[in-house]
MMTF fields as JSON, N, C-alpha, C and O atoms, coordinates in Angstrom:
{
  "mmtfVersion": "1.0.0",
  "mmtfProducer": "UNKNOWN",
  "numBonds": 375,
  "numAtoms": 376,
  "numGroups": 94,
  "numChains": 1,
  "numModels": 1,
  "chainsPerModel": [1],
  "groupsPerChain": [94],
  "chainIdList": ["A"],
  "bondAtomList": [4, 2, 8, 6, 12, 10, 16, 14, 20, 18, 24, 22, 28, 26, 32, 30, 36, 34, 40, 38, 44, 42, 48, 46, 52, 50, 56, 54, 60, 58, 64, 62, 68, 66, 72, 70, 76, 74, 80, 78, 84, 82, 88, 86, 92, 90, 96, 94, 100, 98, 104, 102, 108, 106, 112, 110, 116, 114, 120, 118, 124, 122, 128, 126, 132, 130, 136, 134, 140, 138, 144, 142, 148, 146, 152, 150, 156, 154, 160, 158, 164, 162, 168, 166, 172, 170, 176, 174, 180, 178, 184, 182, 188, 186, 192, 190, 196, 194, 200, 198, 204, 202, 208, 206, 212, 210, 216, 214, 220, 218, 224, 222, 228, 226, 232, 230, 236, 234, 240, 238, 244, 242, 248, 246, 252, 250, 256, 254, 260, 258, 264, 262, 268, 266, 272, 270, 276, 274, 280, 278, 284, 282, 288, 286, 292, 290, 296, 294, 300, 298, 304, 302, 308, 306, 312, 310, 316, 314, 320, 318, 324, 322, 328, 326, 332, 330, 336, 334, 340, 338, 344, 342, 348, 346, 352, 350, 356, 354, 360, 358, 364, 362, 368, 366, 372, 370],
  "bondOrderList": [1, 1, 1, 1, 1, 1, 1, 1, 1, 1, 1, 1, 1, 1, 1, 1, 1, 1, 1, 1, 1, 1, 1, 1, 1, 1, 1, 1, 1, 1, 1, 1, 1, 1, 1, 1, 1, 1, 1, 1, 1, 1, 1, 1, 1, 1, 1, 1, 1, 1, 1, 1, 1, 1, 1, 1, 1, 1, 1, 1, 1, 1, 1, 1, 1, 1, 1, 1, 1, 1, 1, 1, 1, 1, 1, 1, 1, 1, 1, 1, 1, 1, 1, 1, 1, 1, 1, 1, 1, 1, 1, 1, 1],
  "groupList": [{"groupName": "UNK", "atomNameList": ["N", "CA", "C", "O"], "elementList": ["N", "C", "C", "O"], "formalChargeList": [0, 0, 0, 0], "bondAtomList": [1, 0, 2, 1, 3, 2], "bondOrderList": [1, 1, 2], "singleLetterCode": "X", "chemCompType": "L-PEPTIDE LINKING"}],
  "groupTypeList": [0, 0, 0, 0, 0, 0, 0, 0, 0, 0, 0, 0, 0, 0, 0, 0, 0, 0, 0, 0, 0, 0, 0, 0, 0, 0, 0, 0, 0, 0, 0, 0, 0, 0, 0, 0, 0, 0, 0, 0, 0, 0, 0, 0, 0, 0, 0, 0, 0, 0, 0, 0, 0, 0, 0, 0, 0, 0, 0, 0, 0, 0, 0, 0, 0, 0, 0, 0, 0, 0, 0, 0, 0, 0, 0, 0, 0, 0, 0, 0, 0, 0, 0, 0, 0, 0, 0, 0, 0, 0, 0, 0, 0, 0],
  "groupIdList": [1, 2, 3, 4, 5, 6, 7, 8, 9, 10, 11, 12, 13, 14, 15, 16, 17, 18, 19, 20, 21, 22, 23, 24, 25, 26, 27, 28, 29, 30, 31, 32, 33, 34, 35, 36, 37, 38, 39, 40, 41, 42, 43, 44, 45, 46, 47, 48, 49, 50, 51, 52, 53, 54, 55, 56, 57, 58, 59, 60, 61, 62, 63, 64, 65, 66, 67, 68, 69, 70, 71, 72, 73, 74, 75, 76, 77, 78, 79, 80, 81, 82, 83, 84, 85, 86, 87, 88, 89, 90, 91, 92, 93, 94],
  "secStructList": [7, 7, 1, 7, 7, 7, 7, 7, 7, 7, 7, 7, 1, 7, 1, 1, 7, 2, 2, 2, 2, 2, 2, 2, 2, 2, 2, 2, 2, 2, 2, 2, 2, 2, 2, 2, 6, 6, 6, 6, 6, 6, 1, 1, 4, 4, 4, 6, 6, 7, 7, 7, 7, 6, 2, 2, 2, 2, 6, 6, 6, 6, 2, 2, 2, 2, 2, 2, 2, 2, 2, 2, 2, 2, 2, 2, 2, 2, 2, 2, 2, 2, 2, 2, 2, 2, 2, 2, 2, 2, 2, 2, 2, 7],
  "xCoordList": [83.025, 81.682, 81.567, 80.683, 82.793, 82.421, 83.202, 83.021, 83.799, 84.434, 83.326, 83.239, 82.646, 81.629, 80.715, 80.101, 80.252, 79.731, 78.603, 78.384, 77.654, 76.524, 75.554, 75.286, 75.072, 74.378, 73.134, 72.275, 72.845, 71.248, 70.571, 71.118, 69.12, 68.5, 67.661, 67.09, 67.382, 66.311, 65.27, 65.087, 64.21, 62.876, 62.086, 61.873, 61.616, 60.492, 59.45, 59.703, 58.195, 57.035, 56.188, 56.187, 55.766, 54.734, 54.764, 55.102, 54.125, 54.676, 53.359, 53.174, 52.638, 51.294, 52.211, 53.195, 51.43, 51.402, 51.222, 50.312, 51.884, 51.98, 50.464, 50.201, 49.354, 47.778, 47.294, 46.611, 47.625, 46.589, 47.626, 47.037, 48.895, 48.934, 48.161, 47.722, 48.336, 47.717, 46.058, 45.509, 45.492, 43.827, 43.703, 42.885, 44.416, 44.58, 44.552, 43.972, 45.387, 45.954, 44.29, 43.653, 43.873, 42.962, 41.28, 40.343, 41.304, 40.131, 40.854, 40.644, 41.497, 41.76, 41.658, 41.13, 42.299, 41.263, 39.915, 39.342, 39.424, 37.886, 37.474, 36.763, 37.863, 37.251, 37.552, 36.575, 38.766, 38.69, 38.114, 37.239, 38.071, 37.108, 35.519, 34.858, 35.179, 33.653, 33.672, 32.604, 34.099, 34.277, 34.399, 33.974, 35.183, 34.769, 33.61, 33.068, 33.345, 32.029, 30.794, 29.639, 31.116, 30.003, 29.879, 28.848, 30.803, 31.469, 30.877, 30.272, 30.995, 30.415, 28.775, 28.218, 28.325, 27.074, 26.177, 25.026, 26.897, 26.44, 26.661, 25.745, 27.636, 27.91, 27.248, 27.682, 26.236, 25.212, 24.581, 24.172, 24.565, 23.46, 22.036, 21.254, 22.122, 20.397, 20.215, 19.312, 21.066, 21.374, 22.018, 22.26, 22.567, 23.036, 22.104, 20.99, 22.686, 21.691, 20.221, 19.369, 20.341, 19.306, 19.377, 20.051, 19.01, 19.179, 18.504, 17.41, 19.46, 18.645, 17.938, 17.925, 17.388, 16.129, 16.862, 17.565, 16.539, 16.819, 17.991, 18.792, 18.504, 19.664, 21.152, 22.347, 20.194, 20.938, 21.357, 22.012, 20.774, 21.047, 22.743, 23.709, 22.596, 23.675, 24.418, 25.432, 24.4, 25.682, 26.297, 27.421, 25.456, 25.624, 26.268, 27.162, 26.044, 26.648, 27.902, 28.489, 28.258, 29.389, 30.372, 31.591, 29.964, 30.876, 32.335, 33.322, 31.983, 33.594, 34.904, 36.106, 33.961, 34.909, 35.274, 36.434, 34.228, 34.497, 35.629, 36.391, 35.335, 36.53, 37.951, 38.991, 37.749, 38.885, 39.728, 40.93, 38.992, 38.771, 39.945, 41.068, 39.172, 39.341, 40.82, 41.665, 41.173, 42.579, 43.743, 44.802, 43.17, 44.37, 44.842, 45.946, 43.428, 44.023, 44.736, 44.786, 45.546, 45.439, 47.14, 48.014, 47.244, 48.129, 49.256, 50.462, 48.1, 49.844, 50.385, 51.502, 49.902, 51.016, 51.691, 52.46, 51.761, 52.346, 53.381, 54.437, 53.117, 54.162, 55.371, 56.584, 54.605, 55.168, 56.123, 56.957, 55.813, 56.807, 58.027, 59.078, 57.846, 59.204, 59.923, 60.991, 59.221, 60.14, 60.562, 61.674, 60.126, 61.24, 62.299, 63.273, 61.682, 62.621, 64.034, 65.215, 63.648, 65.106, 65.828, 67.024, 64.584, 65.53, 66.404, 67.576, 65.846, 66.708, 68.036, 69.172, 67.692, 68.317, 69.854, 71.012, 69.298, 70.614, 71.253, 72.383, 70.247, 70.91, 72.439, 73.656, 71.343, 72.444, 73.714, 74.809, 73.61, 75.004, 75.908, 77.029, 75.469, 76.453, 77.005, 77.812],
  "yCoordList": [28.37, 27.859, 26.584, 26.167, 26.086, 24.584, 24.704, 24.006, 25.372, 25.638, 25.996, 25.291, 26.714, 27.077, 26.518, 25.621, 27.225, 26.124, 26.511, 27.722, 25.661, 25.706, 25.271, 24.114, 26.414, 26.644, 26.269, 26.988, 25.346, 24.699, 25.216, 25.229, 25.772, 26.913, 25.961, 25.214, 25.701, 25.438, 25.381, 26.343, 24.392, 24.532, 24.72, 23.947, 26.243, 26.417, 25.518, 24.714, 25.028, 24.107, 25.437, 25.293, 26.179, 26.944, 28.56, 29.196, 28.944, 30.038, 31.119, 32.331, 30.086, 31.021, 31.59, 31.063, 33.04, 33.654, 32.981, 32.152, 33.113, 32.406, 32.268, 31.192, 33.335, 33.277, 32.07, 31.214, 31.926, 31.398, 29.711, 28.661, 29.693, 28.665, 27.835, 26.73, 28.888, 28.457, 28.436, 28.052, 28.938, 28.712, 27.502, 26.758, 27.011, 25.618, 24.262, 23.176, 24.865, 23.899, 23.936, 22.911, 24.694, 24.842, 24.417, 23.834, 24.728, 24.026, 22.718, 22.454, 21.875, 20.748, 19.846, 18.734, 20.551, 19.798, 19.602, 18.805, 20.971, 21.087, 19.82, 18.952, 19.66, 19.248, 17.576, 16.945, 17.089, 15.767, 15.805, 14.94, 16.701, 16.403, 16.054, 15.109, 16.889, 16.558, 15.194, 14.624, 15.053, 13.299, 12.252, 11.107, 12.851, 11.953, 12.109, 11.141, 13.266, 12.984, 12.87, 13.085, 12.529, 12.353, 10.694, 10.291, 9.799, 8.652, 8.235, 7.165, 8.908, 8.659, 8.38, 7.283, 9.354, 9.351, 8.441, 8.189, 7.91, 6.931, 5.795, 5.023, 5.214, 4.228, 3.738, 2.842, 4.557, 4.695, 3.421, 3.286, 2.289, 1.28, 1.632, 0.934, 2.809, 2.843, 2.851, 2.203, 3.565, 3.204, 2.172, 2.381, 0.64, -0.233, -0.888, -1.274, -0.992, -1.809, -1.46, -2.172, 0.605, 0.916, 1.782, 2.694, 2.116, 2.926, 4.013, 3.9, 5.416, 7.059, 6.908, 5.992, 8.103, 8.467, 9.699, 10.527, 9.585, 11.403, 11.821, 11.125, 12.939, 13.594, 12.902, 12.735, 12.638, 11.851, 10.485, 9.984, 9.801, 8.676, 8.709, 7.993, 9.876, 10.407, 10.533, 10.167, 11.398, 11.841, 9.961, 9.465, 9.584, 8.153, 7.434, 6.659, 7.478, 6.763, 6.861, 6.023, 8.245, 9.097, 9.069, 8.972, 9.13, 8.916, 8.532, 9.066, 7.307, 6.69, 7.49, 7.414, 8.559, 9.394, 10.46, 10.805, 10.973, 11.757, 12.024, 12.947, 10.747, 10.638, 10.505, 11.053, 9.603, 9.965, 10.855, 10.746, 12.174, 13.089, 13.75, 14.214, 13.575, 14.29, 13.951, 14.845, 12.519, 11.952, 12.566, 13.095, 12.308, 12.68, 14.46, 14.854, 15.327, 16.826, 17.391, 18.599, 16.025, 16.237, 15.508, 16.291, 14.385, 13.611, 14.376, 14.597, 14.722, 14.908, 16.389, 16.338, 17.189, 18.443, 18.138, 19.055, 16.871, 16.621, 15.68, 15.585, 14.879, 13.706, 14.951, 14.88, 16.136, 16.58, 17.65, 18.133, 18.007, 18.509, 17.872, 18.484, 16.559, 15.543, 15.346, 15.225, 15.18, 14.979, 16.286, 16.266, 17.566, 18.701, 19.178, 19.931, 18.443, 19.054, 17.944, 18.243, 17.018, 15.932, 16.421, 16.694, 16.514, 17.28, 18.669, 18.763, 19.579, 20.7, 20.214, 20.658, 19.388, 19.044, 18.485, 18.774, 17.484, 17.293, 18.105, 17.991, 19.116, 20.448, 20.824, 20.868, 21.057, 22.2, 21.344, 21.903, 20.099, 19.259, 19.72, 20.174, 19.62, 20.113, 21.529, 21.977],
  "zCoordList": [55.866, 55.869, 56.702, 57.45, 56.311, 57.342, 58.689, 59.687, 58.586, 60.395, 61.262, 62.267, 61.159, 62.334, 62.838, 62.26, 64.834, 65.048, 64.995, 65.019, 64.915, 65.312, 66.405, 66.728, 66.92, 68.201, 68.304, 67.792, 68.826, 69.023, 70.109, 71.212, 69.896, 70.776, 71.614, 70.819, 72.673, 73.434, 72.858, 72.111, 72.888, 72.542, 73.792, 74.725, 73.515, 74.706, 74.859, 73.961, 75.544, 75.535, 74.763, 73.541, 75.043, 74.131, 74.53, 75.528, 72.964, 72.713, 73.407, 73.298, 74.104, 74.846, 76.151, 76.671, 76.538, 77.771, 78.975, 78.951, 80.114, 81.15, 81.716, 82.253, 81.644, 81.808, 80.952, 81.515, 79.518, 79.218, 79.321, 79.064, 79.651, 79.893, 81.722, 82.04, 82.289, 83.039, 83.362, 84.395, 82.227, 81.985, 81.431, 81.972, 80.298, 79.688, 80.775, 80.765, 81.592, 82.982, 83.145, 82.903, 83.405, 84.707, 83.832, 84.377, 82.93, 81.762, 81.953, 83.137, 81.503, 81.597, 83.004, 83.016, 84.315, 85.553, 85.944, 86.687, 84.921, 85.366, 84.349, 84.854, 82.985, 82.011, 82.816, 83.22, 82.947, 83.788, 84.745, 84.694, 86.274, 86.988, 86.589, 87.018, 85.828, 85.432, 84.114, 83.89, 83.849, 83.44, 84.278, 84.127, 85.43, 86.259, 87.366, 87.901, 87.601, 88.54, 87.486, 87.852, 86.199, 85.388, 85.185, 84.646, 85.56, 85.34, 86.678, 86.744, 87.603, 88.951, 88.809, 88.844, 88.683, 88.277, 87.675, 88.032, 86.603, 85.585, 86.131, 85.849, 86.938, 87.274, 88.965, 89.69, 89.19, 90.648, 90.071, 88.918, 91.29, 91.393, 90.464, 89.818, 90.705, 90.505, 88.819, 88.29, 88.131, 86.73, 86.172, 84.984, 86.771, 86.063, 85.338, 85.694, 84.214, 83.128, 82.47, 81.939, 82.868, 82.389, 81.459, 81.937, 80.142, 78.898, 79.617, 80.169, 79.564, 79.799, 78.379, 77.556, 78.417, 77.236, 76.711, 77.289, 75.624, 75.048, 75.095, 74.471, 75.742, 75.648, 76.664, 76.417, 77.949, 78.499, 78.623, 79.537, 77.312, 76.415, 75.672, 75.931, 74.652, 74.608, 74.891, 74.297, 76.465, 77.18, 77.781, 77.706, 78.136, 78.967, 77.614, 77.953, 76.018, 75.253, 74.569, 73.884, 74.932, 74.83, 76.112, 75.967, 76.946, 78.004, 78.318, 78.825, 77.754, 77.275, 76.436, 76.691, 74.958, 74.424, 75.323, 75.545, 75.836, 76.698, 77.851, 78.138, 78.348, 79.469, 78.785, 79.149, 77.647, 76.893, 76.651, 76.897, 75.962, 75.511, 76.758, 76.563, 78.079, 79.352, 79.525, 79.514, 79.703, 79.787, 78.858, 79.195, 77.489, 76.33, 76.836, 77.213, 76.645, 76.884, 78.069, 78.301, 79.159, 80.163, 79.276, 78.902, 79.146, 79.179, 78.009, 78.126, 76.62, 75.636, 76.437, 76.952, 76.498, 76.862, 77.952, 78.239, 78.995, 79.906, 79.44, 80.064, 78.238, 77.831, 77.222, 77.421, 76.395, 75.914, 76.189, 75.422, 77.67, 78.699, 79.19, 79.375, 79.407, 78.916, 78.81, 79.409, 77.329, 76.26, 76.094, 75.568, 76.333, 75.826, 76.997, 77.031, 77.825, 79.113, 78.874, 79.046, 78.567, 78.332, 77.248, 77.15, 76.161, 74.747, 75.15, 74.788, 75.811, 76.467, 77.138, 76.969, 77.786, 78.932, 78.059, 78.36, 76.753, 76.11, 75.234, 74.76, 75.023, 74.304, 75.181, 75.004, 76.267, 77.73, 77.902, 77.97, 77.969, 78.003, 76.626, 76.855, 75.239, 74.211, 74.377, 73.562]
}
């Protein structure tokens, strides 16, 4: 029982299909690009220092989560590529 060894498996990044990993990819550039040409927008001379009305009050008061929003779904599956590629990486050395 205690002689044997034990074999530590690779952790794949995810257990999705190579399509929908690369739809994820591709929702996530669209979703940051349009945060930022929405960031663009808002930040035109012609809107400094002026409250939108109504819906686009909203979007203009949200903005900030938004872009957020845009950054993080962009950033953890990339931190988290990484970190598993190093964790692999010290697997493959044992």
């Amino acid at each position: 029982m205690y002689g044997k060894d034990l074999d530590e498996v690779e952790e794949p990044f995810s257990a999705a299909t190579d399509g929908n990993k690369l739809l994820a990819g591709g929702l996530g550039a669209v979703n940051l690009g349009g945060a930022l040409y929405l960031g663009n927008l808002l930040s035109s001379p012609a809107l400094v220092g002026v409250q939108l009305p109504s819906y686009f009050g909203l979007v203009q008061a949200f903005f900030p989560f938004l872009l957020l929003y845009g950054v993080l779904y962009n950033a953890v599956p990339a931190a988290r590529f990484f970190v598993g590629q190093k964790k692999n990486a010290e697997i493959a050395q044992r």
